[in-house]
Steps between C-alpha positions, in 0.01 A plus 500: 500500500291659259142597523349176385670260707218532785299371251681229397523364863167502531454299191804277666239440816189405292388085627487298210150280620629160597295318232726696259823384653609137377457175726782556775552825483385739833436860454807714682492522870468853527151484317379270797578771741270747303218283562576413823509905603179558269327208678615646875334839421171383372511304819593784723207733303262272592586424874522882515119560361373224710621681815356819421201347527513388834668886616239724615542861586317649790283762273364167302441319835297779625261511169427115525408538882262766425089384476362417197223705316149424720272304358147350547433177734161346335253202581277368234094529580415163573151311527485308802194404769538726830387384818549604886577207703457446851840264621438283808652135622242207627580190599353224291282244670228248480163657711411437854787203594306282726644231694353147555528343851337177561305368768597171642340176439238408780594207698856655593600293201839667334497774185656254274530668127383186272493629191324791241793748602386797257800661285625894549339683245189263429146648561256397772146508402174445744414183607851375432749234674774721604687241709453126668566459818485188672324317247179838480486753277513875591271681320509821412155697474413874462460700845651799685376277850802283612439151604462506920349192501344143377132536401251192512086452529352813706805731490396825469688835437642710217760237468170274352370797300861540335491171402215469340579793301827345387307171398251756297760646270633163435137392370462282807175512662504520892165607653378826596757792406300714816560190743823507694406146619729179371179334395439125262540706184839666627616162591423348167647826341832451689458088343463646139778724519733236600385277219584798308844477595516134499593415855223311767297692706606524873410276720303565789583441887567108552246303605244811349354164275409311827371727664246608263376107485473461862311846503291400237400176720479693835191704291352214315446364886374803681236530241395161527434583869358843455202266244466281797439735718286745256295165494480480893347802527258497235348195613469624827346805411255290286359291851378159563447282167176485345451158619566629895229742413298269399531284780429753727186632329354139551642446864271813569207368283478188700525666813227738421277182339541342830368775689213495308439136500554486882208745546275327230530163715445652843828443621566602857566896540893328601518322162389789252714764761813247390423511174499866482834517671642279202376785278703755695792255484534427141396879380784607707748282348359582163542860546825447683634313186365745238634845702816682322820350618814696636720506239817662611703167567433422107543843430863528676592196321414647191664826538849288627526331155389797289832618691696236421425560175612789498823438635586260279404652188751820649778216568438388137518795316817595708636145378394579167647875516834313586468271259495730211794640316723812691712759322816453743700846577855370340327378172425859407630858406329815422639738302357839356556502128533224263706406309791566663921427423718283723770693565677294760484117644664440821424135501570192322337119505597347785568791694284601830323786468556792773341876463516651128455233271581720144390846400254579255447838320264644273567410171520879351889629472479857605734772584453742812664818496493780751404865429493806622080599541573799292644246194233245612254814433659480044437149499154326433377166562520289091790778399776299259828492658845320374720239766878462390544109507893491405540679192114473374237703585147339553219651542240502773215663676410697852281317625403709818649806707479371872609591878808267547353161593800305611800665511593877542830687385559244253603568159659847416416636171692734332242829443379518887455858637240438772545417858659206658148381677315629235417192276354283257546132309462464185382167353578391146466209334706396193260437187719295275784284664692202381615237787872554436426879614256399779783245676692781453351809669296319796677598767697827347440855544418612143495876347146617428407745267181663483459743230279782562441731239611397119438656177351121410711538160802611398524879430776747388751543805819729539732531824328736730818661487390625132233680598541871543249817588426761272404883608152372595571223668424235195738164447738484220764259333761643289531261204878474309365547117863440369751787540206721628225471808129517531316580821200371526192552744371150622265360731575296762322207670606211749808555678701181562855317546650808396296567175208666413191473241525781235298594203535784235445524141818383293658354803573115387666214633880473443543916448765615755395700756841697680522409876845715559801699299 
């Protein structure tokens, strides 16, 4: 062959492009196996790149498991209100639960429930209808003195005195406030108070009308006989009638005349002897008839009707004291402080009442919470503190720092250090409530929290866990400037939930102050 023939071959392999060739005609078959090799390597390049990737030697695994270059953990400076908090749990209540029992009727006459059965939750003021039973209202009046018994004309006791205090602060006059005795004026203050509440007075003892009319007609007779015998004895003590005087004066006259008339005539010594004996006669009977009378027969009858009198102006005023209007013991509760919250009825109408009727408390929600003395010792009485009602916080006040008064042990709060035994309740009272949050926390035990020192606005704050002490003992932040950091000498104030109050010149909320590397 000669020299140029390799050339020539090649030129013999060159593909014609296919849009060159005419319509029907294929380029040779060995061209198609050129592509299909140049197509396999290309393939076989790739695959063999992509592995590498995914082949790591040990020397390039030990370089990526190495640490990376430290760096600089930062916080930004923030502004925020600092407080320390004092974390308890109380259990929310209504004040001084108080339950009603009610007397029953006199008469032995059943405790039917007839009607005005209050709703839970409604308030009870003084001098309301709580309930009717049997037809009467039961009243309820203010008073730390239960009811121990009816009270009518001429009780006396502090029962009386109670009463007539209660009638006072409704506006309801009743007598003498010093006077424990049920007197006319109590009785008519008892009427006016159940006018007030629009039921009828109660009625006296039966038959307490007719007695007081046949008393009244027992004394309308004994004075007519203590007159008539008044008048006995006066005109006995007066003596005979002028007229018997009279008579007698002349009797005597003429007896002395005929004396005198027997001597003038010269009447036998017998005659004028008689006549002087008539003298003696009728002088006697004169001064008989004119001498002071024994009077004690008139005088006992007159002291026996000034008796009965007596006795029957004592029977009517009894009569009368029955007569007037009681204040019976089942028609009546005291309680201590008004107004106060049903928070339970264990009746309904129709029902017979036995023991505790419903339960009343005050109407103040409060929360009692138990702490130690020395965390009672932080806390002072009109301090704000914060109750968690779900997910909301509301805000209320301490109302007073107190020996436990009901309970003991109850309640554990969550910053006690002091002694088992050693304790104190905390009362708060919630300042700003809705109802949906009241129905819902009566009855819960509630988180309290009762901040006790605050910066009262917010203030620059960093992580306590910034703060570092220089050669004299002085606080400082290191601040991240960009690429380069800048210690800086602060001053610290209030200490709380993990941050603390700083202040230094330059120092600025949102600068980053390093808290680890």
């Amino acid at each position: 062959m000669s020299a140029v023939e390799p050339e020539a071959g090649v030129e013999a392999l060159a593909v014609p492009a296919e849009d060159t060739l005419p319509d029907g005609v294929r380029p040779p078959r060995a061209n198609r196996t050129i592509v299909v090799v140049a197509v396999t390597a290309v393939a076989s390049l790739a695959a063999g790149v992509a592995l590498s990737q995914l082949v790591v030697s040990p020397a390039q695994r030990a370089a990526e498991a190495a640490p990376p270059e430290p760096g600089l953990i930062t916080v930004p400076v923030e502004r925020r209100e600092l407080s320390t908090d004092l974390t308890l749990r109380g259990d929310a209540l209504y004040d001084d639960p108080v339950p009603v029992s009610l007397e029953a009727p006199e008469g032995g006459g059943g405790a039917v429930v007839t009607g005005r059965v209050p709703e839970v939750g409604g308030l009870v003021e003084a001098g309301q209808v709580v309930l009717e039973v049997a037809g009467r209202p039961v009243i309820v009046l203010p008073g730390e003195l239960p009811v121990y018994r009816s009270l009518r004309m001429g009780s006396t006791g502090p029962d009386v005195l109670q009463l007539k205090e209660s009638l006072e602060t409704l506006g309801i006059e009743a007598g003498d406030a010093g006077s424990d005795v049920y007197d006319a004026a109590t009785s008519a203050g008892v009427d006016a108070l159940y006018a007030r509440v629009g039921y009828p007075s109660p009625v006296a003892e039966e038959g307490a009308e007719e007695s007081v009319a046949a008393a009244q007609e027992a004394l309308r007779a004994a004075e007519e006989a203590l007159a008539q015998a008044r008048g006995e004895l006066a005109r006995a003590a007066e003596g005979p009638p002028r007229s018997e005087r009279l008579r007698l004066d002349t009797a005597v006259a003429r007896a002395e005349r005929a004396v005198q008339a027997a001597i003038d005539a010269g009447e036998p010594a017998e005659v004028v002897t008689q006549a002087r004996e008539d003298v003696a006669v009728v002088r006697a009977e004169r001064e008989e008839a004119l001498a002071p009378r024994d009077l004690t027969p008139e005088r006992s009858l007159r002291d026996a009707a000034e008796r009965g009198v007596a006795d029957a102006r004592t029977a009517l005023d009894e009569a009368w004291r029955a007569a007037r209007t009681p204040l019976p013991a089942a028609e009546v509760v005291y309680v201590d402080t008004l107004p106060r919250r049903i928070d339970s009825v264990m009746v309904t109408r129709g029902a017979t009442v036995g023991g505790v009727a419903l339960t009343i408390s005050g109407a103040t929600l409060e929360v009692l919470a138990s702490v130690s003395s020395a965390d009672a010792a932080l806390v002072s009485e009109g301090a704000t503190a914060y109750l968690m009602v779900g997910d909301e916080e509301v805000e209320a006040r301490v109302e007073e720092v107190r020996a436990p008064a009901r309970r003991s042990g109850d309640g554990e709060d969550g910053g006690d250090s002091g002694s088992g035994g050693d304790r104190r309740e905390v009362v708060l009272v919630p300042l700003e409530i809705t109802e949906e949050q009241r129905a819902a926390v009566v009855g819960t035990n509630v988180r309290v929290s009762i901040p006790l020192e605050s910066t009262g606005e917010e203030v620059l704050a960093v992580p306590v866990a910034a703060l570092t002490a220089g050669p004299g003992g002085e606080s400082r932040v290191e601040i991240d400037r960009g690429g380069t950091t800048e210690v800086v000498v602060v001053e610290t104030g209030l200490t709380a939930g993990g941050y603390v109050e700083v202040s230094a010149e330059g120092l600025a909320a949102g600068d980053l102050v390093v808290v680890g590397r």
